[in-house]
Each structure stands twice: as structure tokens, then as C-alpha cells.
C-alpha positions in Angstrom: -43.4 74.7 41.2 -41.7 74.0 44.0 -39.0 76.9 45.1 -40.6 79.8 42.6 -44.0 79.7 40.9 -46.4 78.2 43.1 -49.6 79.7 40.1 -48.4 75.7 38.5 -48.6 74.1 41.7 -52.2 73.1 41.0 -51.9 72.0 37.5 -48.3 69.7 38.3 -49.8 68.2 41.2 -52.7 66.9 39.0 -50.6 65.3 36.5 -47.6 64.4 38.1 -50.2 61.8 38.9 -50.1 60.0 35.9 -46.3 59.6 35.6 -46.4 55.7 36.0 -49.0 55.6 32.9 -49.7 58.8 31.1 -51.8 59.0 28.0 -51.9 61.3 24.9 -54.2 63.1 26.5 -51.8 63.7 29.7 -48.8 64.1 27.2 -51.0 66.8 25.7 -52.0 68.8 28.8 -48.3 68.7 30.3 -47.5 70.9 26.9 -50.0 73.0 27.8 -48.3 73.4 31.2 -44.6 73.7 29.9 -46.2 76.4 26.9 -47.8 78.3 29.9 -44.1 78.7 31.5 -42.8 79.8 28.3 -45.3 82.6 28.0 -44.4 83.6 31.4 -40.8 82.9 31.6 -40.1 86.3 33.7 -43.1 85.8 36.0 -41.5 85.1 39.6 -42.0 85.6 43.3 -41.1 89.3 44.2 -40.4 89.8 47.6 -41.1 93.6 49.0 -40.8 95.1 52.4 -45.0 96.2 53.9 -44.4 98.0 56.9 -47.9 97.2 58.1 -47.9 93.1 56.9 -48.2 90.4 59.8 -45.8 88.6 60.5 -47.0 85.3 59.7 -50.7 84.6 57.6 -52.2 81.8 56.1 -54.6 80.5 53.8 -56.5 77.1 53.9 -58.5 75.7 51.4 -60.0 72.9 49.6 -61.6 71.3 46.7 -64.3 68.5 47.6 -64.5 65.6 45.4 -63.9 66.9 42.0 -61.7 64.0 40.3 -64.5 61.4 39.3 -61.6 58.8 39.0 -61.5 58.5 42.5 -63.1 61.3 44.6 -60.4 62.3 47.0 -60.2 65.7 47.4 -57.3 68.4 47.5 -55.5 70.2 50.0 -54.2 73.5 49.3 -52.6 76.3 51.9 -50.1 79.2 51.5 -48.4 80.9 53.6 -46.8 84.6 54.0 -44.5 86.1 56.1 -44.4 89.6 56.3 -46.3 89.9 53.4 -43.9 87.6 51.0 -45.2 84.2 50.2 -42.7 81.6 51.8 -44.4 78.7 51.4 -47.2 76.7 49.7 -48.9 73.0 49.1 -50.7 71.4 46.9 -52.1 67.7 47.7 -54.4 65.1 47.1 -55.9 64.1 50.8 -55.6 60.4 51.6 -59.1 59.7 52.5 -62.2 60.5 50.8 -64.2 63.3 52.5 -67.8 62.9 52.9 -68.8 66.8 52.6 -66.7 69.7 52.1 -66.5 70.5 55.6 -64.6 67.7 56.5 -62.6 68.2 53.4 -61.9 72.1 54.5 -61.2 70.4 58.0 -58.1 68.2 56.1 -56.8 70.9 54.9 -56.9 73.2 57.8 -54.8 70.7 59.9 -51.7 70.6 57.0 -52.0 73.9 57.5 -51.8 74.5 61.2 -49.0 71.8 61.1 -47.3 73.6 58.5 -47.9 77.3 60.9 -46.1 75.0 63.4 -43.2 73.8 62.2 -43.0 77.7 60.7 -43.6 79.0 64.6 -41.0 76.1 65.7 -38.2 77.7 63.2 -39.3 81.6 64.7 -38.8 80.8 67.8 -35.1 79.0 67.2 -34.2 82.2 65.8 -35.7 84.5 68.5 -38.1 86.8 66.1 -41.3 84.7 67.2 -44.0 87.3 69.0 -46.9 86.3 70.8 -49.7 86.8 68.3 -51.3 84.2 67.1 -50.7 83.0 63.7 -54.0 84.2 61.4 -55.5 81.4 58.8 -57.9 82.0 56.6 -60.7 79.8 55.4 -63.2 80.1 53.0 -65.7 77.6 54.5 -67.7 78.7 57.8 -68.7 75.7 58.9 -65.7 74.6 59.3 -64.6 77.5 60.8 -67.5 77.4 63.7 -67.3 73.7 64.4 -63.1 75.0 64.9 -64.3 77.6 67.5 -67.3 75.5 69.2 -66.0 73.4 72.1 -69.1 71.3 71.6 -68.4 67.7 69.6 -69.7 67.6 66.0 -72.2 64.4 65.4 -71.9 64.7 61.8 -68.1 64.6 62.0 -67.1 62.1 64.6 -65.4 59.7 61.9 -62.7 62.5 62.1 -62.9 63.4 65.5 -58.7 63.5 66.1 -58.6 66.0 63.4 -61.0 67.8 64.7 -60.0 67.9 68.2 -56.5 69.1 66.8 -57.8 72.0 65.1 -59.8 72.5 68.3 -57.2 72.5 70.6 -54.5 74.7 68.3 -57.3 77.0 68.3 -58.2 77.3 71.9 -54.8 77.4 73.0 -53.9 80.7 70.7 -51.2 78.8 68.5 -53.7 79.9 65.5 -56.5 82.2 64.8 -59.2 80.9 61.9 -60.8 83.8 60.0 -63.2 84.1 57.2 -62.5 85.0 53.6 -64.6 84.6 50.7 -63.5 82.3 48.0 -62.9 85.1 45.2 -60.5 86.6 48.2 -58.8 83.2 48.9 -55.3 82.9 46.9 -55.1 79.3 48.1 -58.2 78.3 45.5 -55.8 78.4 42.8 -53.7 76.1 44.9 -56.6 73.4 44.6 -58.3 73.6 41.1 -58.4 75.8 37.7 -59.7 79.0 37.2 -61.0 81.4 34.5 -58.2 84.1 34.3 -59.4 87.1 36.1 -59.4 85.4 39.2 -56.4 83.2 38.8 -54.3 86.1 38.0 -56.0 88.0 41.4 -54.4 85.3 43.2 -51.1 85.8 41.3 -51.1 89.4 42.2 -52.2 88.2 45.7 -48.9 86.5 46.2 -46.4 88.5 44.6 -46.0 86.5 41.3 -44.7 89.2 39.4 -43.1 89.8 35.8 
């Protein structure tokens, strides 16, 4: 999950969970995990040269309160660099979010910090260009209260966050762009889905047979 098959990442962070104290029931889905990876033991990252792929994209998303054992939501972003997906993360946000704004918002900032670090390690290597790095996000409400320099009411319990995304934006370190949810590969980075769509985002990514 971690170096090459980032379609588990999802599914392990879940129930990596439950090491300390795992039922039947978690003994019986982690089968269902290690029998998915059997099925698909030649599925892998393929890497392939796109003339006309950006040098560095990402994708931000989130999914708002959907364990009832605890409501925290999850963090999930991805990352590509000239078109081959580099990196990825999958994790459960510390605090509880009170809307899925502010739990797009979380995962926006581990993204931009994660574009960051990515710039940092460009730019000690000498290949960095000026562009800004292009994230893209699935929720626009969190996307205009990123562009509007005006203070959110509804948000001020996360104001720093806020203010970071703010600031990265305004100073051209990232970009923040729309892109619908059946579009956004880093959904199956947060939660299940039916087939059709996970395997999009497979495709999406360059998990290949």
C-alpha cells in the first residue's frame, strides 16, 4: 500500500485501525483484502512518458463523518508528477469536522504541505519551474472560501488552517481547481466504491496489470 498499490490504501488504513483489538469480523474483512491482492497480483504502478503532462498535479479530497464509531473524517490526496503518480495518503483527521467543508479544508492543507515538501525537493535538484502546483478539489465551497480574502464566520474555529490555504494560494505556491467527484481519483483514497468507478480511478493513476 505504501510504495506500489495505493487502490488498498483506503481499505488498510481502515483496518489497520483495529490492530490493538480486532474482531472476527475485522479478521474476516482483512481476508477480503489479502484475497483482493491475490486476484490482482500483477496489478502495479506503470510509469509512462506524456509529453503534454504537468509537471506536478494534485488531488485533495475527503470523506465527512462516515465511521459512526467516532465521526472523524478522512484525508485523502495524490499526487502526480509528469503524469506518474508519485505519491499518495490515506488518514483519519484528528479532529472532528463539523461540515464537509471544513473536512475538505483538512485535507487540502496535507495536501499543500505535501505539494511543498515535493516543490522543496524540485527546487534542490534545479528542475522546479515557476507554475504553480495545480490541486484539485471536489468541494466548491471550499474552494471559494480558498480564493476569497474575506474571513469565513462559519469557519473561524479553523481559522489557522484556513489562513494557510489562503495565503499558499494567494502567493502562487498552489492553484485549487474544481473536479467533480466521479473525476476525482483521490475518492478511492477516502472510502469504498462500486467497481466502475473504483477501477476509473485505477486507470486514473496508472495501476496497471
Amino acid at each position: 500500500m505504501v510504495t506500489t498499490r495505493p487502490d488498498i490504501s483506503a481499505a488498510v488504513s481502515h483496518f489497520s485501525q483495529f490492530q490493538c483489538n480486532p474482531s472476527q469480523e475485522h479478521l474476516s474483512h482483512a481476508k477480503r483484502i489479502l484475497h483482493f491482492l491475490k486476484g490482482t497480483t500483477q496489478r502495479g504502478l506503470v510509469y509512462k512518458r506524456v509529453e503534454t503532462a504537468k509537471q506536478i498535479i494534485g488531488f485533495a479530497d475527503a470523506n465527512w463523518a462516515t465511521d459512526s464509531s467516532d465521526r472523524h473524517s478522512v484525508s485523502g490526496y495524490v499526487f502526480q508528477i509528469y503524469g506518474a503518480t508519485t505519491s499518495w495518503s490515506t488518514r483519519k483527521q484528528r479532529t472532528i469536522a463539523l461540515s464537509s467543508t471544513e473536512s475538505e479544508c483538512s485535507a487540502l492543507v496535507d495536501c499543500i504541505c505535501e505539494s511543498m515538501w515535493i516543490c522543496k525537493l524540485f527546487k534542490e535538484l534545479n528542475i522546479l519551474d515557476k507554475d504553480a502546483v495545480i490541486i484539485f478539489e471536489d468541494n466548491q465551497s471550499a474552494i471559494a472560501i480558498a480564493e476569497s480574502e474575506a474571513p469565513s464566520k462559519k469557519l473561524k474555529h479553523t481559522d489557522v488552517k484556513l489562513q494557510f490555504i489562503k495565503e499558499c494560494v494567494m502567493e502562487r505556491k498552489v492553484t485549487i481547481q474544481y473536479l467533480s467527484s466521479n473525476q476525482q481519483p483521490a475518492d478511492m483514497l477516502t472510502k469504498g466504491l462500486v467497481p466502475a468507478i473504483f477501477n476509473k480511478h485505477c486507470s486514473t493513476l496508472g495501476i496497471q496489470k
